[in-house]
TIMAR-103211 format. One line per 5 residues: number of its first residue (from 1); for each residue x, y, z of C-alpha. Coordinates in Angstrom, 1 decimal, always signed. Layout:
BEGIN
NUM	X Y Z | ...
***
This chain:
BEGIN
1	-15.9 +12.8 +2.7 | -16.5 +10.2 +5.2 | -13.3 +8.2 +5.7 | -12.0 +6.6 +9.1 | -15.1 +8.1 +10.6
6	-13.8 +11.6 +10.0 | -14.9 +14.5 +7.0 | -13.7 +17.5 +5.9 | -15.8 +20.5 +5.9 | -14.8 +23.2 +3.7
11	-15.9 +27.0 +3.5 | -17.6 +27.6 -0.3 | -19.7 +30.5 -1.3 | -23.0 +28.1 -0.2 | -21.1 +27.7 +3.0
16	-19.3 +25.0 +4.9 | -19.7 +22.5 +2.6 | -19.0 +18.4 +2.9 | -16.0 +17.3 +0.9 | -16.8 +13.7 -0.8
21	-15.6 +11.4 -3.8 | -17.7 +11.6 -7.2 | -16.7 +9.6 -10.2 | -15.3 +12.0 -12.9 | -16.4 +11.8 -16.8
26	-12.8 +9.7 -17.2 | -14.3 +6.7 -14.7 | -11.2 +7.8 -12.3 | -12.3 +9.1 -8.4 | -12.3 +12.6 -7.7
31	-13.0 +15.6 -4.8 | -16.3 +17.6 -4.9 | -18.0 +19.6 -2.7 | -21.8 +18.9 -2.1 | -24.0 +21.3 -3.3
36	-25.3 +22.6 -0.3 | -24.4 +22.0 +3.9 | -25.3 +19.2 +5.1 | -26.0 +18.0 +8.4 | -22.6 +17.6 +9.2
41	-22.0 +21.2 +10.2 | -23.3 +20.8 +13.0 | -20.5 +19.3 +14.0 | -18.8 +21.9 +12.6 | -20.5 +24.5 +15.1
46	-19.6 +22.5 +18.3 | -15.9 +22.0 +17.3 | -15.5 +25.7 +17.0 | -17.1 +26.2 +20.1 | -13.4 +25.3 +21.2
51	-11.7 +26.7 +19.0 | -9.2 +29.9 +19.7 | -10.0 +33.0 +17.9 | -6.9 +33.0 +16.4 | -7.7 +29.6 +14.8
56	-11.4 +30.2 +13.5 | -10.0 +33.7 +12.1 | -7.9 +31.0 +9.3 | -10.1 +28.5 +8.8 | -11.0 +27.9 +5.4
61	-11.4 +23.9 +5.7 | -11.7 +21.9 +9.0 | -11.3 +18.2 +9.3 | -13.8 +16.9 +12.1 | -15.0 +13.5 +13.2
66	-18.4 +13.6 +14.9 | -18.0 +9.7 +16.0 | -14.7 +10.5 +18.1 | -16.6 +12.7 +19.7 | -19.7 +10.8 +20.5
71	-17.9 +7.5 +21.5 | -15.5 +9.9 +23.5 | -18.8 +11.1 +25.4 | -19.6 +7.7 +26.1 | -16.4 +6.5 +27.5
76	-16.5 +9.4 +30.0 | -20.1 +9.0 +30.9 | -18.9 +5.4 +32.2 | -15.8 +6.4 +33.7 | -17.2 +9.4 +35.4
81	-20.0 +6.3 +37.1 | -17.9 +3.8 +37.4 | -14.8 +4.8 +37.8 | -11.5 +3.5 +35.9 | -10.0 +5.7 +33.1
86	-8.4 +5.8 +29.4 | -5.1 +6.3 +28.0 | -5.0 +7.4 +24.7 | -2.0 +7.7 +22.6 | -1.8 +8.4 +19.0
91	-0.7 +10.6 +16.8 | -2.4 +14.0 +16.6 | -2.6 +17.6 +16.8 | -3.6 +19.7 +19.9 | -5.7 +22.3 +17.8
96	-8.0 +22.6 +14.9 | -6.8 +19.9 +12.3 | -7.4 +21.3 +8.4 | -5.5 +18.7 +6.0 | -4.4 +15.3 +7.7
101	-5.8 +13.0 +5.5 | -2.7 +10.7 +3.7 | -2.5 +7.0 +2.5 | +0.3 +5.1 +3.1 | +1.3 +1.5 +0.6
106	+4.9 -0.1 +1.1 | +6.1 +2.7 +3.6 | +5.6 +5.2 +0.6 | +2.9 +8.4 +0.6 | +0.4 +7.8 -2.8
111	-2.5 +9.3 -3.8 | -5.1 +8.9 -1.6 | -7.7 +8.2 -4.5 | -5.6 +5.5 -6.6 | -6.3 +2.0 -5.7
116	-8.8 +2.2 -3.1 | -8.4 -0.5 -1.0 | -4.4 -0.9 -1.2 | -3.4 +1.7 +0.8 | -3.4 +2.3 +4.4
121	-5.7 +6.0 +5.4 | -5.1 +7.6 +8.6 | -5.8 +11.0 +9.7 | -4.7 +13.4 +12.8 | -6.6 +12.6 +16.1
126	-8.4 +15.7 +17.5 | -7.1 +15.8 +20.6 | -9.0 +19.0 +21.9 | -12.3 +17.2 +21.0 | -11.7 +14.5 +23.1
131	-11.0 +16.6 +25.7 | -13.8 +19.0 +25.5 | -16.6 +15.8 +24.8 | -15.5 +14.3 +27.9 | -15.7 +17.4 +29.9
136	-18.7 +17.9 +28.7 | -20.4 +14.2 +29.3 | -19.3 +14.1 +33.0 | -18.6 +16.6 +35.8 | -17.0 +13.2 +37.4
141	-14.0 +13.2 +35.2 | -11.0 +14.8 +34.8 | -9.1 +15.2 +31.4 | -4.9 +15.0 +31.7 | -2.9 +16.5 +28.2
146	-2.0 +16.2 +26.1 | +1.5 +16.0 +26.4 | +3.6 +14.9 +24.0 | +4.7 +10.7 +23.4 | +8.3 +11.6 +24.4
151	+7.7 +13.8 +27.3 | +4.8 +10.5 +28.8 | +7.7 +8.0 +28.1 | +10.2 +10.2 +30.2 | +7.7 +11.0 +33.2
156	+7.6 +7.0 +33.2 | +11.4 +6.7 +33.4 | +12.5 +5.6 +30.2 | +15.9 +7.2 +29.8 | +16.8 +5.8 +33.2
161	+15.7 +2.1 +31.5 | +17.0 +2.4 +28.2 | +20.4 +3.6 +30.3 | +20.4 +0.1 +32.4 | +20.1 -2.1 +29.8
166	+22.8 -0.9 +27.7 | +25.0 -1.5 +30.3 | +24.5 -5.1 +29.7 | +23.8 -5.4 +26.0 | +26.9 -6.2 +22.9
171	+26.9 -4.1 +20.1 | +24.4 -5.3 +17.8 | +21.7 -5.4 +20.7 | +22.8 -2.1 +21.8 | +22.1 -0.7 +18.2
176	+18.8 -2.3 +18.2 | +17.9 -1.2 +21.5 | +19.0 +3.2 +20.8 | +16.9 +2.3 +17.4 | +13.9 +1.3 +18.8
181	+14.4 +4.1 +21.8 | +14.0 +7.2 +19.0 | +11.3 +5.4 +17.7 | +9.2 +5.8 +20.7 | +10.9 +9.6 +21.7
186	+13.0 +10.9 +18.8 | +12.0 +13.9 +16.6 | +12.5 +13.1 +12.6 | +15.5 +10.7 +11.3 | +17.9 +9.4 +13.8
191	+21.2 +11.7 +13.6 | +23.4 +8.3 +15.1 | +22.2 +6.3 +12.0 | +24.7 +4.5 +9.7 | +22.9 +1.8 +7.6
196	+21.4 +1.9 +5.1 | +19.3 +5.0 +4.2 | +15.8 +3.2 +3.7 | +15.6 +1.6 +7.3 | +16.9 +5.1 +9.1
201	+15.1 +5.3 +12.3 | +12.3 +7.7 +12.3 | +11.4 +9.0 +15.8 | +7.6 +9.7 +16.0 | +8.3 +10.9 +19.9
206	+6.8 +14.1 +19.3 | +4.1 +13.4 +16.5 | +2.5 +11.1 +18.9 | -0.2 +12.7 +22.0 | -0.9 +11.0 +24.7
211	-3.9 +11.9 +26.9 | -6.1 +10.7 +29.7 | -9.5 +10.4 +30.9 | -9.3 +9.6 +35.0 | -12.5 +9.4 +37.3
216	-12.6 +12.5 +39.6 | -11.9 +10.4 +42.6 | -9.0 +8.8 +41.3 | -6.5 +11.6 +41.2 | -3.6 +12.8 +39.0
221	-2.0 +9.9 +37.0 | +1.7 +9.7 +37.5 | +2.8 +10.8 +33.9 | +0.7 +14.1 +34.2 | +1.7 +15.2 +37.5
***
């Protein structure tokens, strides 16, 4: 199933097989296997070549995305030559990913297969493929995380900031201001929260990875230290 430039392999008596959308007898999208591998597994065979045994030992369906992995070998290649680095930050797992996939319309989960087209899709970023892709493209890079949003956000100082400017805020800023704060580094629903249950603060602090892709040269970026 090719979606956001990411599939889903999953293990079948043929083998690892690609998961896709058929239309059913009813007109209405559905999830099949194809028939046979395809050319995708190869993909399948690098990711596991860094994998842990523990995770290969449960896998049963992997979700890869050969493009991050092939852009991520071209970022690097340029970094590693002429120097400068990348920041990425997004929500993601730091391990084998196996059932991310999820559409999003009007803040609600649906069905990924009703209404194409009217729902946001987003899947897990691979973090440990990024990691490993860059390694691999240049010996003139160095790979930092990934470390959680929360713990980045601290390194930079942001407890010390939020802490300053509540000292000059009145109450409604200040509310807006510890709302916005577990956003960024919060874990879940706020516990301070007191309005109204729909726009309850959800703190994505520690769903969110941040990582980075330095030139050799350039050192240790601050946050990573």
């Amino acid at each position: 199933m090719c979606i956001l430039n990411g599939l889903t392999l999953q293990k079948s008596p043929q083998g690892w097989c690609e998961k896709m959308v058929d239309v059913g007898e009813d007109s209405q999208f559905r999830f099949v296997l194809s028939p046979q591998p395809t050319p995708a597994a190869l993909y399948l065979v690098k990711r596991c070549t860094w994998a842990t045994p523990e995770e290969k030992e449960k896998l049963d369906h992997v979700e890869i995305s050969p493009k991050l992995m092939d852009l991520t070998k071209e970022i690097a290649k340029r970094i590693g030559s002429d120097g400068g680095g990348a920041l990425i930050i997004d929500y993601g797992k730091d391990g084998i990913i196996s059932d991310s996939l999820q559409a999003i319309r009007e803040h609600k989960f649906v069905n990924i297969l009703d209404n194409p087209g009217f729902a946001d899709l987003s899947t897990y970023v691979d973090f440990p493929s990024i990691k490993h892709s860059a390694e691999e493209a240049s010996e003139n890079v160095t790979v930092h995380g990934p470390m959680t949003q929360s713990q980045f956000l601290g390194s930079l100082g942001i407890n010390f900031r939020v802490d300053a400017l509540l000292q000059n805020c009145d109450d409604e800023q200040a509310e807006s201001l510890r709302s916005e704060y577990w956003r960024l580094v919060g874990d879940g629903e706020a516990p301070f929260w007191e309005g109204p249950d729909e726009q309850t603060p959800i703190g994505m602090g520690e769903r969110y990875l941040t990582m980075a892709i330095i030139n050799r040269n350039q050192g240790t970026p601050a946050p990573f230290q």
